[in-house]
N, C-alpha and C positions, 0 to 999 in steps of 0.2 A: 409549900407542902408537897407531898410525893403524891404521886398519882398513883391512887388505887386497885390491883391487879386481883381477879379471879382467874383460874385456870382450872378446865374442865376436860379432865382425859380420863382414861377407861385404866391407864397405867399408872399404878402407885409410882414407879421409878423415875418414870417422865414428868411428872410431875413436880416429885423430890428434886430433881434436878436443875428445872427451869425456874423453881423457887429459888432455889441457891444463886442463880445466874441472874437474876431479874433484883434479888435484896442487894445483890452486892453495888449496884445502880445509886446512887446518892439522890434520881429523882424518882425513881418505882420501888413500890413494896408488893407483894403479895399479899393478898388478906382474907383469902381464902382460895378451896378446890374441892371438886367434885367431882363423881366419876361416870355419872350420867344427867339425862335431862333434869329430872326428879331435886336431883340434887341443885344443878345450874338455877333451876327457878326460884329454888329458897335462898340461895347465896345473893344473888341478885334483887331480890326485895327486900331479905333484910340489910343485907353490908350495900347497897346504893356502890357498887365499884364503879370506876373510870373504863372500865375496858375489861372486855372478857378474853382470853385465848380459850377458842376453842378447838378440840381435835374436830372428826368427821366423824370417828367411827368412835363410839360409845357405848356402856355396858346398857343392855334394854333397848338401846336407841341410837337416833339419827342424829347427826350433828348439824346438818341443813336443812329439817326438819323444826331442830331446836333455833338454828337462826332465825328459821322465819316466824315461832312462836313467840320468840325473844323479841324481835321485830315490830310484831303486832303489840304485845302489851308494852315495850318502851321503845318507839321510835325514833327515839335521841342514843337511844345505847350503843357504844362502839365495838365493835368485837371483831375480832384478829384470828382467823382462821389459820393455826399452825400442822400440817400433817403431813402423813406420809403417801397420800395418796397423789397421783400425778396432776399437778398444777394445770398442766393445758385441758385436762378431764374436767375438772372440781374448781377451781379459781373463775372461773365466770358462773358458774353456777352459784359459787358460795355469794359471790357481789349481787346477784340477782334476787338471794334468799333475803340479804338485809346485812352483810360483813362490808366492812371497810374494806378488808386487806386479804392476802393468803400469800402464805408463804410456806416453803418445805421443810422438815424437820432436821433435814440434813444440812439446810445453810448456817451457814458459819454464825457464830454466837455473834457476832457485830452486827452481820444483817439482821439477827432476830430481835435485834434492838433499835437497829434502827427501823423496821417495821414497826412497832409497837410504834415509839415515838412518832412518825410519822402519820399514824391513826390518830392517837390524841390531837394530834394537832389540826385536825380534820381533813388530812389528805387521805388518799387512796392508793396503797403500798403493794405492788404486784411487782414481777422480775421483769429486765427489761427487755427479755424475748416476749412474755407473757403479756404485756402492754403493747408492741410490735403486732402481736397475733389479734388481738383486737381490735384494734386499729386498722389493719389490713383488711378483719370483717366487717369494719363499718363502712371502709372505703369501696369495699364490693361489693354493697348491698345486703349481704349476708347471703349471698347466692351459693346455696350447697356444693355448687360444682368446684366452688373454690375451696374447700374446706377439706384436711385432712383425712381427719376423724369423724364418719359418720354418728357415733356415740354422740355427739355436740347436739343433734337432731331428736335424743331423748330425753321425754319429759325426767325430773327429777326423781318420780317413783318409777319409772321404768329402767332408770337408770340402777336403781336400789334392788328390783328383781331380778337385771342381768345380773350385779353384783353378786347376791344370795346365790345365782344359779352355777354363778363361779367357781363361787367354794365349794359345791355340793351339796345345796341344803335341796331338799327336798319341796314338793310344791304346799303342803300342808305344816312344814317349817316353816315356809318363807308365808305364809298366811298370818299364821300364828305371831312370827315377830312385826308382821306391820299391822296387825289388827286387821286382819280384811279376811275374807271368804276364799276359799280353794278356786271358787268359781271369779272371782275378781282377777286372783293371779293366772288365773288361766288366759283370761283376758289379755292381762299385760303383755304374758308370753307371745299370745297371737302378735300384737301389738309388734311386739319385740322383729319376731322371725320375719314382718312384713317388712320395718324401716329397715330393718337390715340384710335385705335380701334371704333370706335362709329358707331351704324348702320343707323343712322337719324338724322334731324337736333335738334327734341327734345332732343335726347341724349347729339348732344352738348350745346342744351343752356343751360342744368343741369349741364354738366360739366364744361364750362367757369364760369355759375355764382359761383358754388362750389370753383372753381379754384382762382377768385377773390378778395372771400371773405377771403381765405385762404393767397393769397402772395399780394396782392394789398390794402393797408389801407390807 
């Protein structure tokens, strides 16, 4: 029997396209898609799929958010983080939220298959720098000194306010889309300017937009 695919992105195109790529498979089908959380929950209780691809970024919503609610109510569910956002950012955090795997949007149509595959079968599908780099974190303790990217050191919603603050969204935006208080993301900001050395809020809006434009495409 073929194993059962959901795919949850925010892009009709992307979508359209990785169905086409994934049917043409003699052992995968798709059997359904979604283009935010909302959606993913109900594809997911009622079609019972083998595997989710999910993006990160989603209309309404979080995608590492959604993994870890997806996580909570079915802790056997497999799902395959496929996106555009930078793997050394996002690819340990997504395995932490409850994903098997991550992998980039840009890799070649063979590896995104044999990621899939690899998930069903209950392995754990990363690129073989991105296995390399965690490996080396575990072999050093996780001792920050060793670690590139200070971003690695923020919580996942802190992580999601530098993001917002990236693109320009304002502090009563970025409230607004994660349900929280002006006064909570204030917090995080503080939060933010402190792991990352910064002495003003000018300093962070240069350094999330910089930051952005760098692992968010």
């Amino acid at each position: 029997m073929k194993k059962r695919i959901v795919i949850i992105d925010d892009h009709p195109i992307v979508r359209q396209g990785f169905t086409q790529l994934i049917n043409q498979e003699d052992d995968l089908i798709v059997v359904g898609e979604a283009e935010d959380a909302a959606g993913a929950f109900e594809l997911v209780e009622r079609l019972k799929p083998d595997l989710a691809l999910i993006d990160l970024s989603l209309k309404n919503s979080n995608g590492i958010e959604l993994i870890k609610d997806l996580s909570h109510l079915y802790p056997d569910f497999l799902m395959l983080v496929i996106s555009l956002h930078e793997e050394s950012v996002y690819a340990e955090r997504s395995l932490r939220a409850g994903a098997k795997g991550f992998i980039m949007k840009a890799e070649a149509t063979e590896n995104v298959m044999t990621a899939i595959r690899m998930v069903l079968q209950g392995d754990i599908y990363l690129s073989g720098s991105m296995r390399n780099r965690i490996l080396h974190s575990i072999t050093s303790g996780g001792n920050p000194r060793n670690k590139k990217n200070m971003e690695e050191y923020l919580s996942d919603r802190e992580l999601q306010v530098l993001q917002a603050v990236g693109r320009g969204a304002s502090t009563k935006e970025i409230a607004d889309d994660l349900n929280l208080s002006i006064k909570t993301i204030e917090t995080y900001k503080s939060h933010l300017k402190q792991k990352l050395s910064l002495k003003n809020s000018t300093e962070l809006m240069q350094y999330a937009v910089e930051w952005y434009l760098k692992n968010v495409r």
